[in-house]
VEXFILO-136373 format. One record per residue (C-alpha): residue number from 1; residue in one letter; chain; x, y, z. Coordinates in Angstrom, 1 decimal. Layout:
BEGIN
[NUM,A,A,[X,Y,Z]],
...
// end
This chain:
BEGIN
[1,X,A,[47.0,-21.0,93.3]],
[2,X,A,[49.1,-17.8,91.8]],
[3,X,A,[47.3,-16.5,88.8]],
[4,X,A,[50.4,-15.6,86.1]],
[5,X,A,[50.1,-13.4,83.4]],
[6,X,A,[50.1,-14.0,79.7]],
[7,X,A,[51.6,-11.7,76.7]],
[8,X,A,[50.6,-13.0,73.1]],
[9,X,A,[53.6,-12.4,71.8]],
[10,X,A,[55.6,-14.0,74.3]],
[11,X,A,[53.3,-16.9,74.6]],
[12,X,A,[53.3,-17.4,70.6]],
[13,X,A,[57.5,-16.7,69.9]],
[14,X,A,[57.7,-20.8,69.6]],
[15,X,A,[55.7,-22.9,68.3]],
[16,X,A,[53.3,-24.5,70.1]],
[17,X,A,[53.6,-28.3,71.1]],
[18,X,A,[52.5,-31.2,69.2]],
[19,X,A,[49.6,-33.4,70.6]],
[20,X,A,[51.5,-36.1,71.5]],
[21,X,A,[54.4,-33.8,73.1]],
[22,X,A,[51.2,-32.1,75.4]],
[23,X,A,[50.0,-35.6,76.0]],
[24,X,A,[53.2,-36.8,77.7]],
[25,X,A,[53.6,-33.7,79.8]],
[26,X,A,[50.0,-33.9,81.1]],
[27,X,A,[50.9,-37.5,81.8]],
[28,X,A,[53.8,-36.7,83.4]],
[29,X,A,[52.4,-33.8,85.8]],
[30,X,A,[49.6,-36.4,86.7]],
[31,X,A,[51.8,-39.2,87.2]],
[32,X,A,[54.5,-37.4,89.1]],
[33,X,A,[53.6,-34.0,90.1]],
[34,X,A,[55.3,-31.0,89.1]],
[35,X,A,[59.1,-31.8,88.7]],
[36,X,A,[62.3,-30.1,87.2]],
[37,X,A,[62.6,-26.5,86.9]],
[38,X,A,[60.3,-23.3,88.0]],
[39,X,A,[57.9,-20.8,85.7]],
[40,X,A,[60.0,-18.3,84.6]],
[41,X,A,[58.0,-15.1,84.7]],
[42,X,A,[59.3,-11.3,83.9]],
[43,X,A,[57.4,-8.4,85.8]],
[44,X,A,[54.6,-11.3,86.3]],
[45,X,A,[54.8,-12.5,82.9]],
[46,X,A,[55.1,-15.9,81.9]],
[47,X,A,[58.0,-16.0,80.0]],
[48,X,A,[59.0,-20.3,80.4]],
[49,X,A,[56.3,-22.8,81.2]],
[50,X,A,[52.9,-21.6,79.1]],
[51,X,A,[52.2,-25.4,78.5]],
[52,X,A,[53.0,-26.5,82.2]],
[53,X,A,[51.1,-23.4,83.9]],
[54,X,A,[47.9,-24.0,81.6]],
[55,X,A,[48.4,-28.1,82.5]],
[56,X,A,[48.9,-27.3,86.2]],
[57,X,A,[45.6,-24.5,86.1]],
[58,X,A,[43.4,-27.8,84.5]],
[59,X,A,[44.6,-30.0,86.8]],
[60,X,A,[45.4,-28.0,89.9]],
[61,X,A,[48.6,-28.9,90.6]],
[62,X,A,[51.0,-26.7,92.4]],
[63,X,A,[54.2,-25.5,90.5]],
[64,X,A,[57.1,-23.6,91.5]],
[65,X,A,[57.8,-20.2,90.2]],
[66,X,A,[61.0,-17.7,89.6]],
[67,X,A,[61.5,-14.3,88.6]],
[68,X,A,[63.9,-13.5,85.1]],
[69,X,A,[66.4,-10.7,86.5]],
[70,X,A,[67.3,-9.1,82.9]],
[71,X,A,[68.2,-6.4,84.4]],
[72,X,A,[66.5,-2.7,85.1]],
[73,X,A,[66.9,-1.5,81.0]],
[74,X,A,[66.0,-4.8,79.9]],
[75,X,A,[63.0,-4.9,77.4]],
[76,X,A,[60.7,-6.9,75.8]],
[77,X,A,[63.5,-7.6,73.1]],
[78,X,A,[65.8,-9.1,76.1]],
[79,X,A,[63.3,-11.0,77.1]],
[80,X,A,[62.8,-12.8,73.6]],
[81,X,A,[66.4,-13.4,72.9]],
[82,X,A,[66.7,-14.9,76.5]],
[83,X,A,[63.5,-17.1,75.6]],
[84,X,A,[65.1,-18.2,72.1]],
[85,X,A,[68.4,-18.9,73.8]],
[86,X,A,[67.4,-20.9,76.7]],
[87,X,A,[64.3,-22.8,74.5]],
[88,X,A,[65.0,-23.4,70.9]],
[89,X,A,[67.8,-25.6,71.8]],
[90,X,A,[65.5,-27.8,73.7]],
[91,X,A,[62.7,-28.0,71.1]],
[92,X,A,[63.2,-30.2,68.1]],
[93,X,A,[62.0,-28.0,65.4]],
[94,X,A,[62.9,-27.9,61.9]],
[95,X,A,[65.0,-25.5,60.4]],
[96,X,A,[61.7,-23.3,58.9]],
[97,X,A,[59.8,-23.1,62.2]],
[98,X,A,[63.5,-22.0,64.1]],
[99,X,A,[63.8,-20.1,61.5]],
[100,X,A,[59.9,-18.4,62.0]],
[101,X,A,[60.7,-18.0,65.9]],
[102,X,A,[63.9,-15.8,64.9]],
[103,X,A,[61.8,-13.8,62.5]],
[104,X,A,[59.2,-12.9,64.9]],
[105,X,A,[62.3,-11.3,66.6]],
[106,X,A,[63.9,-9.6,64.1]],
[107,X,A,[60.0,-8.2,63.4]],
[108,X,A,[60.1,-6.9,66.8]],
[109,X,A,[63.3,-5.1,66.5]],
[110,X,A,[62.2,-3.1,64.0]],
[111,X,A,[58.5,-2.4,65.4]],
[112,X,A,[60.5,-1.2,68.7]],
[113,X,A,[62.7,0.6,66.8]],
[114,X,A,[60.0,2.1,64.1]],
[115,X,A,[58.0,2.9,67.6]],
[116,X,A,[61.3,4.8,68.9]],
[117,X,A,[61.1,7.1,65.5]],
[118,X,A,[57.9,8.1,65.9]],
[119,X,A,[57.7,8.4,69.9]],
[120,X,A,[60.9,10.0,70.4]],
[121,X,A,[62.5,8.4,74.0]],
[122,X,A,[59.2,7.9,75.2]],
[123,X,A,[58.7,5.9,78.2]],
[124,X,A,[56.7,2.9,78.9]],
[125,X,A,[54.2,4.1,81.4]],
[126,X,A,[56.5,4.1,84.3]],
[127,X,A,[56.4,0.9,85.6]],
[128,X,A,[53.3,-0.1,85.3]],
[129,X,A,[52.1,-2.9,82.7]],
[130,X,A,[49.0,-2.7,81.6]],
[131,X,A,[48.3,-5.5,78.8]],
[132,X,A,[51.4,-5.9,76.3]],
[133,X,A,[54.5,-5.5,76.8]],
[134,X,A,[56.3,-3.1,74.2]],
[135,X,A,[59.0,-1.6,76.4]],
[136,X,A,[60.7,-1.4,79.7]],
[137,X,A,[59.8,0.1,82.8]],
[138,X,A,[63.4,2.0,81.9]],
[139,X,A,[64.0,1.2,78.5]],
[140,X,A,[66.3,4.3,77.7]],
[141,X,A,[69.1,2.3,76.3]],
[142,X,A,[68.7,1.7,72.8]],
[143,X,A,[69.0,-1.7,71.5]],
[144,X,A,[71.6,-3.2,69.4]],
[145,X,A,[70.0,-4.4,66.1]],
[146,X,A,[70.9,-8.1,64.9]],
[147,X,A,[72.7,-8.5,61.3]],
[148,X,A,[71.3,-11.5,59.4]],
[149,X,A,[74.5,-13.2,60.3]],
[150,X,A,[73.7,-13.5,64.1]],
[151,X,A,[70.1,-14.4,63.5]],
[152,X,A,[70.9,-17.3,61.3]],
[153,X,A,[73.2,-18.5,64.1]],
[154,X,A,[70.4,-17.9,66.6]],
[155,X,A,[68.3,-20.2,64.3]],
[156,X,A,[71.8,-22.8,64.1]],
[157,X,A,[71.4,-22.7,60.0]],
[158,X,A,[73.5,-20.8,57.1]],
[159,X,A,[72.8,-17.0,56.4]],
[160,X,A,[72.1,-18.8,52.7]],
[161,X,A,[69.3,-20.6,53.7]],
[162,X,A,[68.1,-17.4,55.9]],
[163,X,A,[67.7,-15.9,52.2]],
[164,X,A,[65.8,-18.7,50.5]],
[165,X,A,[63.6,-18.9,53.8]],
[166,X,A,[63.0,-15.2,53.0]],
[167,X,A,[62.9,-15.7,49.3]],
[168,X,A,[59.9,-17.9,49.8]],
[169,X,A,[57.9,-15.9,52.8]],
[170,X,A,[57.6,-13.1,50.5]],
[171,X,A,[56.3,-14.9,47.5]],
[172,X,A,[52.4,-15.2,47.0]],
[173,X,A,[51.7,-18.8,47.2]],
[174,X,A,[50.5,-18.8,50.7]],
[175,X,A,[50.3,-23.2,50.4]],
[176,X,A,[53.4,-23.3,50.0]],
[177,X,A,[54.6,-20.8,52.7]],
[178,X,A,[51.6,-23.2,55.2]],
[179,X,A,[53.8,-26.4,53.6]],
[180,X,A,[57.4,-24.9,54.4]],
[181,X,A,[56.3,-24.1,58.5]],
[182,X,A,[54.9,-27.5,58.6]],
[183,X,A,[58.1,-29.3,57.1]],
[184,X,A,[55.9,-30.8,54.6]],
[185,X,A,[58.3,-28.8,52.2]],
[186,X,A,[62.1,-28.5,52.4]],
[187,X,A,[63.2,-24.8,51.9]],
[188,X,A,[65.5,-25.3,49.5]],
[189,X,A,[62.5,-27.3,47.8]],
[190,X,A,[60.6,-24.3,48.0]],
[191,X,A,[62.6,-22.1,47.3]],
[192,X,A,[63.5,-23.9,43.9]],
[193,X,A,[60.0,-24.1,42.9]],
[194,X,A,[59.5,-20.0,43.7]],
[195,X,A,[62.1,-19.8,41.3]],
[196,X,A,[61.1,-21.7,38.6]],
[197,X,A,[57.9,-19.6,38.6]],
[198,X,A,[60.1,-16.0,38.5]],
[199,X,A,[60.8,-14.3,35.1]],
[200,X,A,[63.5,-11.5,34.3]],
[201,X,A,[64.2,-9.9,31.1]],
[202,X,A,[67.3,-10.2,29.3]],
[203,X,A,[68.9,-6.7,28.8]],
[204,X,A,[70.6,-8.0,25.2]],
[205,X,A,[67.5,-10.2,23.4]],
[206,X,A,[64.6,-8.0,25.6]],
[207,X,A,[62.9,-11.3,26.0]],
[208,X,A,[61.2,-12.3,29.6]],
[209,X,A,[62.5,-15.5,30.7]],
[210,X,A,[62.4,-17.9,33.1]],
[211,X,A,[64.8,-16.9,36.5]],
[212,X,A,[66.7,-20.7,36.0]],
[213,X,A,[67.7,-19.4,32.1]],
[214,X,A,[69.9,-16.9,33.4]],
[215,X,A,[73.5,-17.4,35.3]],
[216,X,A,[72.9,-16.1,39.3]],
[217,X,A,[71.8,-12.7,39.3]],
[218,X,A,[73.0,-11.8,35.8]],
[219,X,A,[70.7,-10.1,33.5]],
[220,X,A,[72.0,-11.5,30.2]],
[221,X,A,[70.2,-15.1,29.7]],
[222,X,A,[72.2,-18.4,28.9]],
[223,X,A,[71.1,-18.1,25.4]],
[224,X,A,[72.7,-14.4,24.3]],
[225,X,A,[75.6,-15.5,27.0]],
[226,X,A,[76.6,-18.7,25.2]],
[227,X,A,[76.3,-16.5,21.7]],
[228,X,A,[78.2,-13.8,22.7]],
[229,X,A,[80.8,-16.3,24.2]],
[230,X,A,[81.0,-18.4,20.6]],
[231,X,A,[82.0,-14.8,19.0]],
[232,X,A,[84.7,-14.6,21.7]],
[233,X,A,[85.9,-17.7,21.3]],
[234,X,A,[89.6,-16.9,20.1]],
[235,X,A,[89.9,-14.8,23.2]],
[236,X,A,[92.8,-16.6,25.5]],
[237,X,A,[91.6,-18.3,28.0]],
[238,X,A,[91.4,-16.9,31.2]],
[239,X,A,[95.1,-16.7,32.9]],
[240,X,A,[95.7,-19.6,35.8]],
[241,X,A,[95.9,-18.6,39.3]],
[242,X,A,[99.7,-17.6,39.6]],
[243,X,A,[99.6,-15.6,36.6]],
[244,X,A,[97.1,-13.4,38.3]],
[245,X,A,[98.6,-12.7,41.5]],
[246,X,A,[101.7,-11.9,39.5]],
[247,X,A,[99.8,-9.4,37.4]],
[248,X,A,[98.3,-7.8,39.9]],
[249,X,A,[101.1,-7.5,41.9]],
[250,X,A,[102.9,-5.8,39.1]],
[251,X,A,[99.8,-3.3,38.9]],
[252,X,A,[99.8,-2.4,42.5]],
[253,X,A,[103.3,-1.7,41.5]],
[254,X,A,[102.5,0.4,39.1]],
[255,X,A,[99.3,2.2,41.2]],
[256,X,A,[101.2,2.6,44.3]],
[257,X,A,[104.2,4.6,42.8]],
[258,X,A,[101.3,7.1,41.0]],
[259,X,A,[100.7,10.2,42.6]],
[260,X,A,[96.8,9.6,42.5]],
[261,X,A,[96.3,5.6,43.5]],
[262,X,A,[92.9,5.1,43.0]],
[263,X,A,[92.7,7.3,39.9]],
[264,X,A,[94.3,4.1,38.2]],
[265,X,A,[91.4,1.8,38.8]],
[266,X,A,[88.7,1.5,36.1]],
[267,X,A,[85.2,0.9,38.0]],
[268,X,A,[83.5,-0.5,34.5]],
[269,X,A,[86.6,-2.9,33.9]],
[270,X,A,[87.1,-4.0,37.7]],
[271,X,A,[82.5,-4.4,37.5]],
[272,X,A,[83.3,-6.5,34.3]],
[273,X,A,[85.9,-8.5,35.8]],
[274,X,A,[83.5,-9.6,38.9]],
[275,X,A,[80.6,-10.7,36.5]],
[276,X,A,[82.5,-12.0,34.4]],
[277,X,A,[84.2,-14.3,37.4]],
[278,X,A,[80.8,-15.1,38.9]],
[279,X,A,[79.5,-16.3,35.6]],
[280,X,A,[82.4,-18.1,34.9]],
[281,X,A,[82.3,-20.1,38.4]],
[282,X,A,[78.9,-20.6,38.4]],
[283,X,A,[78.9,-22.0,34.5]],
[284,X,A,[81.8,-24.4,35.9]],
[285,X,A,[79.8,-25.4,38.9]],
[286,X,A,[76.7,-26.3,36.6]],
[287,X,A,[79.1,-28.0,34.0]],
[288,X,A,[80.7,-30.2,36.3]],
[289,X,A,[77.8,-31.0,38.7]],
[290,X,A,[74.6,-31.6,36.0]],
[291,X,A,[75.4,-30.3,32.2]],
[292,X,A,[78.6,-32.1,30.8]],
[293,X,A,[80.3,-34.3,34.0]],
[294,X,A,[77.0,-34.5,35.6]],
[295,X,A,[79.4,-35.5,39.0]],
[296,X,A,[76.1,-35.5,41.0]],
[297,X,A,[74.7,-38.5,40.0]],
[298,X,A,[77.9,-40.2,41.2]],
[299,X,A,[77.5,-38.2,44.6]],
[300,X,A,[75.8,-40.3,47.7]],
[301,X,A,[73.5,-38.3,50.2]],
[302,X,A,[76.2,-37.8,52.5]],
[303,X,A,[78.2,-36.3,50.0]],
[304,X,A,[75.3,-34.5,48.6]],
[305,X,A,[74.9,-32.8,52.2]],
[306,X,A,[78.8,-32.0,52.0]],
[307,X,A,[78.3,-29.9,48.7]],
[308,X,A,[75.2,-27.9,50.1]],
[309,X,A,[77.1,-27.2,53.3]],
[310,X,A,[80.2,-25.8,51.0]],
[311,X,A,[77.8,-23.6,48.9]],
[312,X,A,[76.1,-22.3,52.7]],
[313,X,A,[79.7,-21.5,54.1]],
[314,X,A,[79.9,-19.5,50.1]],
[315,X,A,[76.7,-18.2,50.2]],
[316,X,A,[77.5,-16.7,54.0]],
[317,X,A,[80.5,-15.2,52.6]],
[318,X,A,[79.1,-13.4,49.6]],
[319,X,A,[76.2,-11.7,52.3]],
[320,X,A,[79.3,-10.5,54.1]],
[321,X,A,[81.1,-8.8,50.7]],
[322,X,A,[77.5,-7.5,50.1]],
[323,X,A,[77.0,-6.0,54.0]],
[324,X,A,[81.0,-4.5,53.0]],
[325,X,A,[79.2,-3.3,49.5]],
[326,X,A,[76.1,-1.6,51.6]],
[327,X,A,[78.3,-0.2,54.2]],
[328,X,A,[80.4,1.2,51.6]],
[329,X,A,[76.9,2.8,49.9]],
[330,X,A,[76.0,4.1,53.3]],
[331,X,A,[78.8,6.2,53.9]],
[332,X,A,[78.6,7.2,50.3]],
[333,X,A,[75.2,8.7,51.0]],
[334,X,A,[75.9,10.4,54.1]],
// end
């Protein structure tokens, strides 16, 4: 029988199957023999069939083998996206653990391309592999690196609950983290309970408060917020929609016939105006959903799912005026 090789990291990118899952395929290989489609191997590596070969090796049962043509540049980071592509569809995992498998990805991105800094184009041994597989046998090409956009859709879930994954992976209760790969948790249950147990301090009262008595990112709690709204509160209401556009029409107007365009724009008011309209919406959203209308306890589960998958589709866009924000910073600094 062909003896196969084994890399750790290739064998571990999923997760491995569930008792009763290895029970029915031992049961089936007994029963029936090895059916349905070959070990995939790279350069002798398994790289599809770790439970089958190790079921077929206990059992001595012949299985059929093929060889994964990536390509002559392909690398070890081919090989995982190929494995995620062609098996995460096909496992029934829950959104953490899909979300774990593309982690262990992104991890090796940067360790290839950390590796690549410090060992300046140098080759994998030729092509000889030796233990672990890092490179190729002519890995020259440089990879592409994955935004978090692409990995979320690799995983099939929003770049907002990418975030909150991450949010709770980082924190320092290591039960819950155990709880959240299992599915014993929810993320988003997690994640609420990491945030329950964070603190800022307000930059107007210079009091440290709990993350959930402040609006979003804001560093000006609900408290001095409400106060400083009650001093304001003969200030017009903010203009409607239309009245907007037609404004700001009427400045572009105004900017575009100046000699120096962007000499017009005020960065403190135009920072002002987009905290004050991310406040505003997410005061309205809390208003209407749980403080005064309290509309959720009217909402059914279905509709419940509806809202979440509105904020994820809002959530995705703000990481992609962020990524425009970061670009912008990186060219800044070059």
């Amino acid at each position: 029988m062909r003896e196969l090789k084994i890399d750790p990291e290739l064998r571990d990118l999923l997760p491995p199957l569930s008792d009763e899952e290895k029970k029915k395929l031992e049961d089936s290989l007994l029963k029936l023999g090895y059916k349905g489609a070959p070990i995939y191997t790279w350069h002798g590596y398994i790289v599809d069939g770790h439970n089958r070969y190790e079921l077929c090796r206990k059992h001595n049962i012949d299985f059929l083998t093929d060889d994964l043509d990536l390509g002559d540049n392909a690398t070890i980071i081919d090989v995982m996206e190929w494995m995620i592509n062609t098996q995460l569809g096909r496992r029934n995992l829950p959104p953490a653990q899909r979300i774990s498998v593309v982690d262990k990805f992104k991890r090796k991105i940067q360790e290839q391309a950390e590796n690549k800094k410090i060992e300046s184009n140098q080759l994998f041994r030729g092509n000889r592999y030796t233990g672990k597989l890092e490179s190729s046998p002519n890995g020259e090409q440089s990879k592409k690196i994955h935004t978090d956009k692409e990995l979320a859709k690799m995983a099939g879930v929003g770049t907002g609950t990418i975030a909150r994954y991450n949010r709770v992976m980082n924190s320092d209760d290591e039960e819950l983290k155990k709880k959240v790969l299992s599915d014993e948790v929810k993320i988003n249950t997690a994640y609420e309970e990491i945030r329950k147990k964070e603190t800022r301090i307000c930059k107007v009262c210079g009091k440290e408060k709990k993350i959930i008595d402040f609006f979003g990112n804001d560093n000006i709690c609900k408290e001095c917020t409400r106060k400083e709204a009650e001093k304001n509160v003969n200030i017009p209401k903010m203009q409607s929609k239309s009245t907007q556009i037609e404004d700001i029409k009427d400045v572009y107007e105004d900017v575009l016939t100046a000699k120096n365009a962007k000499d017009q724009i005020n960065q403190d008011y135009e920072l002002s105006w987009l905290n004050e309209t991310c406040t505003d919406f997410i005061s309205q959203v809390n208003d209407r959903l749980f403080d005064l209308l309290c509309a959720v306890e009217k909402m059914d589960r279905e509709h419940i799912e509806e809202a979440n998958s509105v904020f994820e589709n809002f959530i995705s866009n703000v990481f992609d005026i962020q990524e425009k924000l970061n670009n912008k910073m990186k060219v800044e600094e070059m």
